[in-house]
Residue frames as qw, qx, qy, qz and C-alpha x, y, z in Angstrom:
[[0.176, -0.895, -0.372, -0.171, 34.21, -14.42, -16.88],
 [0.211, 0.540, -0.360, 0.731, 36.09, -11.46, -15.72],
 [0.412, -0.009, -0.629, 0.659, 36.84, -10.22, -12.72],
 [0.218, 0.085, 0.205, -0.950, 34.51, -7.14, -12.69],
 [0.473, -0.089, -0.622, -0.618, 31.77, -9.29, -14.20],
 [0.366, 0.072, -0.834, 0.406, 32.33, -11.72, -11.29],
 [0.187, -0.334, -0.548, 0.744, 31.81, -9.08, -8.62],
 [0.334, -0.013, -0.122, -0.935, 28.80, -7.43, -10.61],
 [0.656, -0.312, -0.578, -0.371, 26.44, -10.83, -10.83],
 [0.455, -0.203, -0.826, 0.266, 27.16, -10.94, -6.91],
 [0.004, 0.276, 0.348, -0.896, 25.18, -7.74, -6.20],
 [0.402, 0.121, -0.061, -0.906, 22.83, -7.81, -8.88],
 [0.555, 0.065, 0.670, -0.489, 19.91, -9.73, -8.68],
 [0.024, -0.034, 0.667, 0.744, 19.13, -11.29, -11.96],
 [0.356, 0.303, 0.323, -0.823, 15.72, -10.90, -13.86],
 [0.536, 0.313, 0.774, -0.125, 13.21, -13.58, -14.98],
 [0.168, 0.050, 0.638, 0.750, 13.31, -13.50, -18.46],
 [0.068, -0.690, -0.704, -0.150, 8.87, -13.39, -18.13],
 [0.069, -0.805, -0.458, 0.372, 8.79, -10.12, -16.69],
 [0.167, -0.464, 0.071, 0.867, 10.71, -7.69, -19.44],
 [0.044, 0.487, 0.716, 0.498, 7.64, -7.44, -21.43],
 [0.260, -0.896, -0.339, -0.117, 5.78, -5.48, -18.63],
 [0.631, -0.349, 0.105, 0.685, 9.20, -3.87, -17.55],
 [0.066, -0.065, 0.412, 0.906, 9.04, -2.21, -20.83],
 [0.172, -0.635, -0.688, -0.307, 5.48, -2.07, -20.90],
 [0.249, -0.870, -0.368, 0.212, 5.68, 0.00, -18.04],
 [0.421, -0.346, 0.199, 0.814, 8.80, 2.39, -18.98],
 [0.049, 0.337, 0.530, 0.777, 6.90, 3.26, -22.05],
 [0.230, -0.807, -0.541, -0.058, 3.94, 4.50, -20.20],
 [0.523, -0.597, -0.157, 0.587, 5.86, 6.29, -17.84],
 [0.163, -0.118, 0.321, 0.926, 7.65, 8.32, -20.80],
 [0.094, -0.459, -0.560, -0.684, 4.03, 8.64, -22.54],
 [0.392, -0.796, -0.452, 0.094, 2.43, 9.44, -19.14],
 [0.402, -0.312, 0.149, 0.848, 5.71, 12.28, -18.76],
 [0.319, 0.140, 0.555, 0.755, 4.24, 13.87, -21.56],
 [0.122, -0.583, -0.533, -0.601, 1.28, 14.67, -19.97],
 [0.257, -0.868, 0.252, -0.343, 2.46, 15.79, -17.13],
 [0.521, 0.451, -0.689, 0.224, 5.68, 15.17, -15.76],
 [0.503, -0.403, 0.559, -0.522, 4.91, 14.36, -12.04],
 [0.946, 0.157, 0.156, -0.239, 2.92, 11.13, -13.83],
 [0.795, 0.381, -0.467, 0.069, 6.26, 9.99, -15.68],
 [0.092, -0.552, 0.735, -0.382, 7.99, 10.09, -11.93],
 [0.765, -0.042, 0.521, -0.375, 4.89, 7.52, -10.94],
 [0.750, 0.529, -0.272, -0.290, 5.60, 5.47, -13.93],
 [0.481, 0.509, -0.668, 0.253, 8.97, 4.92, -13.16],
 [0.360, -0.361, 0.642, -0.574, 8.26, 3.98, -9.64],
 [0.780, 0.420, -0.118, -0.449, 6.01, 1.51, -11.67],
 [0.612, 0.606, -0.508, 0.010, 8.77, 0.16, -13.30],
 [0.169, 0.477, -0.785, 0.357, 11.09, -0.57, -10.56],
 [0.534, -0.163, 0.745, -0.366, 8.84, -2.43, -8.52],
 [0.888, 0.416, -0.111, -0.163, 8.24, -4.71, -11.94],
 [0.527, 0.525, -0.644, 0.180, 11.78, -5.07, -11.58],
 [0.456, -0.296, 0.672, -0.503, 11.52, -6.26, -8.07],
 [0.842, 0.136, 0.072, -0.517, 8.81, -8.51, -9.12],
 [0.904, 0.428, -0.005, 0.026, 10.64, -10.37, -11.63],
 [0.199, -0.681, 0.702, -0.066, 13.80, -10.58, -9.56],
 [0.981, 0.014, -0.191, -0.031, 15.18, -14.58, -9.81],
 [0.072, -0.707, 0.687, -0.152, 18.06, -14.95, -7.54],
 [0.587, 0.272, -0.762, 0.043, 20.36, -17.66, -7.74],
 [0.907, -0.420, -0.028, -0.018, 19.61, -20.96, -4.77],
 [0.374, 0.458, -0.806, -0.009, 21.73, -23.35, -3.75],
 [0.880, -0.126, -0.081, -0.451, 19.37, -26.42, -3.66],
 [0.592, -0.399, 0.694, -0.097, 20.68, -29.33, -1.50],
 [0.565, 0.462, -0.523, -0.440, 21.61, -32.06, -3.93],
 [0.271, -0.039, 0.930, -0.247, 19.91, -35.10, -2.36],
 [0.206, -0.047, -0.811, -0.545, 17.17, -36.92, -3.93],
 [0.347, -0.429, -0.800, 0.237, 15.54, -37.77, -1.00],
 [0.053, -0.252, -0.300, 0.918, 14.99, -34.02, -0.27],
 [0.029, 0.793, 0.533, 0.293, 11.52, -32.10, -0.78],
 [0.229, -0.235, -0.154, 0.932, 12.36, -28.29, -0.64],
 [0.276, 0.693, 0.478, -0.464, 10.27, -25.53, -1.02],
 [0.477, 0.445, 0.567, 0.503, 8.84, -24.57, -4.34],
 [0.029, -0.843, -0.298, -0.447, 8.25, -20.88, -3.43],
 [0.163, 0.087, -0.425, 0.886, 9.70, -18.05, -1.18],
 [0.470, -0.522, -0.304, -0.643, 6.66, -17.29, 1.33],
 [0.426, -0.321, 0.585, -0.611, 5.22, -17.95, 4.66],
 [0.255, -0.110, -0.952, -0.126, 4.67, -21.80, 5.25],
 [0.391, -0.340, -0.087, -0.851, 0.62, -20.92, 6.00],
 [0.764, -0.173, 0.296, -0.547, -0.79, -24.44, 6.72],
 [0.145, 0.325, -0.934, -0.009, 0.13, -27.84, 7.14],
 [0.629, -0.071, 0.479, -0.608, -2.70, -30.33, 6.87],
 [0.391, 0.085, 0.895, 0.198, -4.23, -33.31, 5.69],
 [0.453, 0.530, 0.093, -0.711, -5.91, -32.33, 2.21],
 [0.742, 0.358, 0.505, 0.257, -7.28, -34.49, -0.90],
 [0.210, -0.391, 0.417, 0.793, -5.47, -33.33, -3.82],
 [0.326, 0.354, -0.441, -0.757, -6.56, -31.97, -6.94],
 [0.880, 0.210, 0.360, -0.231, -8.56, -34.46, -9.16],
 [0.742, 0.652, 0.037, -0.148, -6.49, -33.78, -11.60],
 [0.115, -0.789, 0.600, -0.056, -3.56, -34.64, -10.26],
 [0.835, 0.075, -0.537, -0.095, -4.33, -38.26, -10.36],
 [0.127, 0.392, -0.788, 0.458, -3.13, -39.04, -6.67],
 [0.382, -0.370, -0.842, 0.087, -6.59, -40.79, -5.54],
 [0.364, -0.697, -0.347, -0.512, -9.38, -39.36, -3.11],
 [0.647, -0.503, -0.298, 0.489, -7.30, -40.25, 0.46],
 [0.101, -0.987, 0.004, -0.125, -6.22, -37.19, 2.15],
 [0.716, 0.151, -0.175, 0.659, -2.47, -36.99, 1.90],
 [0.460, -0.717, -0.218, 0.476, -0.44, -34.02, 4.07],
 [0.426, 0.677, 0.208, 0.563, -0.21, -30.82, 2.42],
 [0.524, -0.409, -0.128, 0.736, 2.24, -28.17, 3.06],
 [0.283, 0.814, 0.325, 0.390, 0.85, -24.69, 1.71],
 [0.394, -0.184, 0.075, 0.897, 3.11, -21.53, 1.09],
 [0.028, -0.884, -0.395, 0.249, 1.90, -18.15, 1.04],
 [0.427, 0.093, 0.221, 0.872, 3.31, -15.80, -1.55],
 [0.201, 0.850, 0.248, -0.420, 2.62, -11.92, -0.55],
 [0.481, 0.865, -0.042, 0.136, 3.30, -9.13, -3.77],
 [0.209, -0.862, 0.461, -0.030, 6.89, -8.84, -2.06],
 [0.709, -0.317, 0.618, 0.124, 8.30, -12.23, -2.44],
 [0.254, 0.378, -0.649, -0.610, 9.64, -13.72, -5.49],
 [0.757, 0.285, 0.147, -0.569, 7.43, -15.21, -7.51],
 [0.452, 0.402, -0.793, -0.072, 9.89, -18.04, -9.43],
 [0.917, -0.187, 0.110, -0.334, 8.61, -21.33, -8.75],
 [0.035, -0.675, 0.732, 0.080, 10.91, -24.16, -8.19],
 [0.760, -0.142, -0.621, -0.130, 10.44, -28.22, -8.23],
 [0.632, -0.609, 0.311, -0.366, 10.02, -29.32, -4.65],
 [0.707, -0.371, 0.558, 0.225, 11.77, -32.50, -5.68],
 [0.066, 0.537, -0.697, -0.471, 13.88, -34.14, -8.83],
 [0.476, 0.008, 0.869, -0.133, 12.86, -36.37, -10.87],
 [0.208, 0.035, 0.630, 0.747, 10.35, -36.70, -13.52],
 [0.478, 0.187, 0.039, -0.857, 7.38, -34.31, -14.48],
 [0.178, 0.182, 0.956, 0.148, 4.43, -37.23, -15.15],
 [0.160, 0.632, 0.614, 0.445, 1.94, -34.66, -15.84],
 [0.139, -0.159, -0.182, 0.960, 0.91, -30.65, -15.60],
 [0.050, 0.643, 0.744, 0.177, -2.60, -30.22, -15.56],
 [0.158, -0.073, 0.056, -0.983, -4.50, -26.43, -15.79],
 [0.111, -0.659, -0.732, -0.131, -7.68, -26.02, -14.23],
 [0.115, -0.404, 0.034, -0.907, -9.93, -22.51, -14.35],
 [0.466, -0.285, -0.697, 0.464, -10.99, -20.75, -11.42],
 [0.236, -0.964, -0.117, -0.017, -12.53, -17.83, -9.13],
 [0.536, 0.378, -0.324, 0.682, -9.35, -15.45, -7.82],
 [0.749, -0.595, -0.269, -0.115, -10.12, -15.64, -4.07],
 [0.181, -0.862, 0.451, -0.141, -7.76, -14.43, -1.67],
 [0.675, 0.219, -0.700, 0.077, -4.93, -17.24, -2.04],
 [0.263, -0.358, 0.450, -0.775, -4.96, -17.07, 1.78],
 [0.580, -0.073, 0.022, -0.811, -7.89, -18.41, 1.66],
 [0.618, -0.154, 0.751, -0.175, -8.78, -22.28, 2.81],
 [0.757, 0.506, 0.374, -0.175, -11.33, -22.84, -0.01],
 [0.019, -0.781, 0.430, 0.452, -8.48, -21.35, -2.47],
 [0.274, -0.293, 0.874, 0.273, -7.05, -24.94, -2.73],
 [0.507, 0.330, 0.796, 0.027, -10.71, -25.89, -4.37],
 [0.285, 0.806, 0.383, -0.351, -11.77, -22.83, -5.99],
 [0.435, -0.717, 0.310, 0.448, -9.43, -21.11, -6.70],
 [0.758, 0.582, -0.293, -0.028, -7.28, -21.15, -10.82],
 [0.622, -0.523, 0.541, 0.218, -4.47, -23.31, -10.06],
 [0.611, 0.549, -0.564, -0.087, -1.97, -25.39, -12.15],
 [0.860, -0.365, 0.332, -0.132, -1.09, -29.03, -10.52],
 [0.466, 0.579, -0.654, -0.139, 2.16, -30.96, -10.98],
 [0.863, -0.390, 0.317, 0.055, 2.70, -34.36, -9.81],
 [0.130, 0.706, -0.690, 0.097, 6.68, -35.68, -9.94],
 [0.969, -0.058, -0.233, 0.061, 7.76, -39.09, -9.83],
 [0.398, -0.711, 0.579, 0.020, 11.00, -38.51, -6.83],
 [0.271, 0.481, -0.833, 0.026, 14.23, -40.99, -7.72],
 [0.370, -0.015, 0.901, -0.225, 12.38, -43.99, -5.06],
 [0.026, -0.309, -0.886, -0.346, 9.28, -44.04, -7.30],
 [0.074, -0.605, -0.626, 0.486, 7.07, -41.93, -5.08],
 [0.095, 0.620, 0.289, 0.723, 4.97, -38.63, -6.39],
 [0.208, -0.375, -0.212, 0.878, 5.39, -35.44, -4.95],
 [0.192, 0.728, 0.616, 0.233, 2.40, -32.64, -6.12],
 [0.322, -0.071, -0.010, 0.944, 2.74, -29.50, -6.82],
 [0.057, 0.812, 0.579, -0.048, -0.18, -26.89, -6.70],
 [0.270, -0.021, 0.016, 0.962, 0.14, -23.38, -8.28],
 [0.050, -0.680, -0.718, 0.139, -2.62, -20.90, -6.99],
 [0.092, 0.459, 0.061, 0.882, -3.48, -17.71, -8.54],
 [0.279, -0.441, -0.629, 0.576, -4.85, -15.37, -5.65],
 [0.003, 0.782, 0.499, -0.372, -6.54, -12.29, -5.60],
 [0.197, 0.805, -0.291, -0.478, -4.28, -10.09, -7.64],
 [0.563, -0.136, 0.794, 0.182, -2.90, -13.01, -9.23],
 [0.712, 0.545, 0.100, -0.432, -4.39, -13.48, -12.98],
 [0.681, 0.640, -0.297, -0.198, -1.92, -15.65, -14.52],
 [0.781, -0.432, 0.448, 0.047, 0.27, -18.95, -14.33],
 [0.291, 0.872, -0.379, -0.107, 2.83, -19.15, -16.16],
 [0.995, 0.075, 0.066, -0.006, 4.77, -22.53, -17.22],
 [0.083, -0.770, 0.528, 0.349, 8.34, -23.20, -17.69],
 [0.076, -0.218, 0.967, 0.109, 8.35, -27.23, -18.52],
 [0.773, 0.012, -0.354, -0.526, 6.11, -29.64, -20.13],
 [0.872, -0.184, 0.361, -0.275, 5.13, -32.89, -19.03],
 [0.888, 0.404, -0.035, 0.218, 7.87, -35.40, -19.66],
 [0.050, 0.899, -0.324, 0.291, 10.44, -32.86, -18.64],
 [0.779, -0.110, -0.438, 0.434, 13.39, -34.59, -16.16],
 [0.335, -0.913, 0.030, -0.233, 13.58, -31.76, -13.14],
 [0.356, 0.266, -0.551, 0.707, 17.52, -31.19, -11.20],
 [0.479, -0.545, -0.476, 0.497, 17.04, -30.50, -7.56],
 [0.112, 0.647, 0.237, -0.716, 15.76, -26.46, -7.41],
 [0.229, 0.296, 0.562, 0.738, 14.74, -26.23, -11.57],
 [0.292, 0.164, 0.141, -0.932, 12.69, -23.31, -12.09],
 [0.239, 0.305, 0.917, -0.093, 9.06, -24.59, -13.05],
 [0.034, -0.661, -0.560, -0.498, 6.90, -21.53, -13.63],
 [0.031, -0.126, 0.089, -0.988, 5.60, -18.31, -12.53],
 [0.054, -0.655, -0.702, -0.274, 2.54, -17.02, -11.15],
 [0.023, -0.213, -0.049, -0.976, 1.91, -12.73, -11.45],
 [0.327, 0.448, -0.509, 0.659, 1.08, -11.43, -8.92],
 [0.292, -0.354, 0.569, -0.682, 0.89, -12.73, -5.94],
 [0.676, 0.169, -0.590, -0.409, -0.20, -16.41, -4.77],
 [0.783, -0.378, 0.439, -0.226, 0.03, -20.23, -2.94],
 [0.592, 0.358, -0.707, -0.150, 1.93, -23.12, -3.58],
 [0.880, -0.236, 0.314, -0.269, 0.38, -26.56, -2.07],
 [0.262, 0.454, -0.847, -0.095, 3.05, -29.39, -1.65],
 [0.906, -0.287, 0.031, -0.308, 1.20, -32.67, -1.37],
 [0.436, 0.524, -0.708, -0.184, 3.28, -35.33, -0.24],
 [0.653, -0.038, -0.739, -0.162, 3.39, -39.20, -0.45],
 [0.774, -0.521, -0.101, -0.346, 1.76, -40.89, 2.60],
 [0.871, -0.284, -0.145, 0.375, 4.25, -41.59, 5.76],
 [0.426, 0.552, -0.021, 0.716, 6.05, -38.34, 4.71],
 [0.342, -0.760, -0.415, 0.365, 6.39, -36.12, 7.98],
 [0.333, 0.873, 0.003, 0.357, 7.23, -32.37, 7.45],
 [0.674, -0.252, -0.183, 0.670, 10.27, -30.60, 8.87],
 [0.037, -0.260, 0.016, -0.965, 8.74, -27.20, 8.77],
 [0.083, -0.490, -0.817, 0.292, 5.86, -25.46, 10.92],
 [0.071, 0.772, 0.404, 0.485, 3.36, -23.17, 10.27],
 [0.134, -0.967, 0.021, 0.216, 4.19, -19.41, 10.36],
 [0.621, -0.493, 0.381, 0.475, 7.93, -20.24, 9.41],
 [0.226, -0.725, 0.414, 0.502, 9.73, -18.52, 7.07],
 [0.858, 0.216, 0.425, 0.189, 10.19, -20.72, 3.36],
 [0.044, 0.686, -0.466, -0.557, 12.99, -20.00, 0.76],
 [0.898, 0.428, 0.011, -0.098, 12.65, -21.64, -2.85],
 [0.803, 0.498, -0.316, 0.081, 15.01, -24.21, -3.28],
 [0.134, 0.505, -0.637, 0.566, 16.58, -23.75, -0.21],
 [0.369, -0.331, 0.463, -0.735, 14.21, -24.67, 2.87],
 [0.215, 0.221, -0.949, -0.063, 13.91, -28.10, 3.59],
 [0.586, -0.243, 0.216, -0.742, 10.07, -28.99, 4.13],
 [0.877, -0.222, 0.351, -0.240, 10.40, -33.01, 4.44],
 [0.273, -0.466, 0.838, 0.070, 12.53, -36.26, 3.96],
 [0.832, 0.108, -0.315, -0.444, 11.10, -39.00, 1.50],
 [0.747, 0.073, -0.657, 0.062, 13.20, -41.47, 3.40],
 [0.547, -0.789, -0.205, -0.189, 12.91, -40.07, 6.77],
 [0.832, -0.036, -0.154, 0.533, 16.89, -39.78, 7.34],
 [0.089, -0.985, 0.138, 0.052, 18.73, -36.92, 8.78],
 [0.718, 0.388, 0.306, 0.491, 21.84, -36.72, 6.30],
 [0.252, -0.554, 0.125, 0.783, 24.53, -34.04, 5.62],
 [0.688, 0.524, 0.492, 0.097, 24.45, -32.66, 2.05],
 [0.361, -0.194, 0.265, 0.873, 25.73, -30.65, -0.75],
 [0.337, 0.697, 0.253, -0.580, 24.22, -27.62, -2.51],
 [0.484, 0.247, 0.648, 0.533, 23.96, -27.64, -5.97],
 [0.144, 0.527, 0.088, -0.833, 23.44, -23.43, -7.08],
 [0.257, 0.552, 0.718, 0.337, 20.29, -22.93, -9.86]]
């Protein structure tokens, strides 16, 4: 890679292959909305660029520890409780401790695994589109559920939650899939929640209101050790 290439990918943000369909979906309006008056092709283009926002995907660097569980989403860690997962997640009817992220229209929307390992299934179930926010969300709510088999044997769950503007979830991997430490997973337009269940005895190491970065922000230990590490960039 050159030199000037270098020092261009470290300012620009790169852009989620899913979103330059509506990118150019919206540029074309914009020029066909220009046409009928031109004030409308400035709003177009204003359009545009916040599509490009949207469907920003900026490089991590995801700690490269097995034992980690990072966050699967950039948002606001909302609530931390004890909630039964999904049915369809297959994790049983006990209430296990779930760690739910808040994605507003501003955050990126690239989903990440929360841990490595292997994808044992990826279930879709339809829904109402209820303010993700919302408590009942986790029941009502369209979602998409992963569960992950971590490197000790344990399963880690993933919950994608479409939200009020939301209207689509958006896969990257299939079931079967082997996951690195911060793989992208999926999308979900626009605006959303992502519920991390995890395995029983698991304490978190985040607190509600705080701050989460995908692939970066460390929201619990599967072996309860506090451990330097290395980053591995995705």
């Amino acid at each position: 890679m050159s030199a000037d290439r270098s020092a261009l990918s470290t300012v620009m943000t790169p852009i989620h292959k899913a979103g330059w369909p509506f990118i150019a979906g919206a540029f074309v309006l914009a020029i066909l909305l220009g046409f009928l008056w031109k004030p409308l092709f400035w709003l177009g283009l204003i359009a545009t660029a916040w599509c490009i926002y949207f469907f920003r995907d900026p490089r991590r660097v995801t700690p490269d520890d097995p034992m980690l569980v990072t966050s699967p989403a950039d948002g606001l860690v909302q609530m931390i409780r004890l909630r039964r997962p999904p049915p369809e997640m297959g994790l049983g009817d006990e209430k296990l401790l779930c760690v739910s992220i808040f994605l507003n229209i501003f955050d990126v929307h690239v989903n990440r695994t929360p841990v490595p390992g292997r994808l044992l299934t990826r279930a879709y179930h339809p829904g109402k589109f209820l303010n993700a926010a919302a408590d009942k969300a986790s029941e009502l709510n369209e979602r998409q559920s992963w569960l992950i088999e971590a490197a000790d044997g344990r399963k880690v769950g993933l919950v994608q939650i479409a939200g009020f503007v939301a209207r689509r979830i958006v896969s990257f991997v299939e079931a079967g899939a082997v996951l690195l430490p911060g793989d992208r997973v999926g999308l979900i337009r626009f605006g959303s929640r992502c519920d991390v269940y995890l395995p029983d005895g698991v304490e978190p190491l985040v607190i509600e209101g705080q701050k989460a970065v995908a692939g970066e922000t460390i929201i619990a230990r599967l072996d309860g050790q506090q451990t330097c590490y290395q980053g591995r960039e995705t």
